[in-house]
N, C-alpha and C positions, 0 to 999 in steps of 0.2 A: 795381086792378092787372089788366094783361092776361094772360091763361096764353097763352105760346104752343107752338105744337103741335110744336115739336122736329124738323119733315124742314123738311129746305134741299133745293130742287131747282136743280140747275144747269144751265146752260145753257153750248153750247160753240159757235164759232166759229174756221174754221180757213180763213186765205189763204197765198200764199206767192211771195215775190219779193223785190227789193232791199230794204234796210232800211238805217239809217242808227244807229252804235252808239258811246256814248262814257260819259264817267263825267263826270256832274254835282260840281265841288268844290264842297263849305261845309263847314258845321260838322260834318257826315255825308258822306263822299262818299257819291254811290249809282251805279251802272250804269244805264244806261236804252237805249231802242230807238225809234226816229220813222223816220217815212215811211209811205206812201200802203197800203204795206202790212200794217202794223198798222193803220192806221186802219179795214180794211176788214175784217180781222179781227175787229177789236170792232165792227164795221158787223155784221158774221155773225153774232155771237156777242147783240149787242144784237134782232137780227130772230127769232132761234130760237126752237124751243120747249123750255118747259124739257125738263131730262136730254133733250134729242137734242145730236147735233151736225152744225152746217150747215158742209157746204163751201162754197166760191169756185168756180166755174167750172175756172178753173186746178188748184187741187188734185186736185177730179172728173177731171180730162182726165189729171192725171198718175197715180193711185190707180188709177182704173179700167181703164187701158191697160196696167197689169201684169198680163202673164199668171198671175202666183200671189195677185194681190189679193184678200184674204178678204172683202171685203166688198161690203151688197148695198145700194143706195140706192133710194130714193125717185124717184119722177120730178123730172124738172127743174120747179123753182119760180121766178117773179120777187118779189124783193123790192125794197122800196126802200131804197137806203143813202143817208143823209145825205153829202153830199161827192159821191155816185159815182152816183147814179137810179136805176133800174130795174138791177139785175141780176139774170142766173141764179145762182141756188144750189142745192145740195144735200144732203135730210137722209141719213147711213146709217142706213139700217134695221135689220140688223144684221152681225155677224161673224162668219163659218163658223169664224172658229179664231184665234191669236193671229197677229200682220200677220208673215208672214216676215221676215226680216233682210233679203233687198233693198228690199221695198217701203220698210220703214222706214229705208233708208238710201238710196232714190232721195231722198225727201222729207227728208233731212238730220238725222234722228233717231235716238237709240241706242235700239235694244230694250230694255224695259222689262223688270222682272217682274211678275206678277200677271194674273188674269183680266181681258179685255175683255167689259164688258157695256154695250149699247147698246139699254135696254129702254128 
């Protein structure tokens, strides 16, 4: 038998645009979300390195053009996404403090609680 070593590292990818959203019936309904911008998402998220997380172009442009944005990124990267070729992404490197309430409600999110760490 194998021992395994117990750390999961994860890996994060983050796009943002129209999406398309309904509830699958059967025997389970379930919720679900399709469109070009999940796809690129898990594009992001599949390209990353682990525990970083890669933005989309879009996200960078809207994160980083707020004047209270706590965080600091990496230079622009191209990756390749299956579906989409060559794009720029970027990693944060890290976050002076937790994301104000507008930043995270420019990008459609409720503030969380808990520490951001983006070692």
């Amino acid at each position: 038998q194998r021992q395994l070593s117990g750390k999961c590292a994860m890996r994060y990818g983050v796009a943002c645009g129209p999406v398309t959203v309904g509830v699958l019936q059967g025997k389970c309904p379930a919720f679900d979300v399709w469109g070009k911008t999940v796809n690129l998402a898990a594009r992001m998220e599949g390209t990353s390195k682990p525990e970083v997380v890669q933005l989309s172009e879009a996200v960078f442009e809207a994160v980083s053009r707020h004047p209270s944005s706590p965080f600091t990124f990496d230079k622009p990267h191209v990756t390749v996404a299956k579906g989409f070729g060559t794009v720029t992404a970027y990693f944060i490197k890290s976050s002076l403090e937790r994301p104000p309430k507008p930043v995270m409600m420019a990008l459609g999110l409720e503030p969380a609680f808990g520490p951001f760490h983006f070692d």
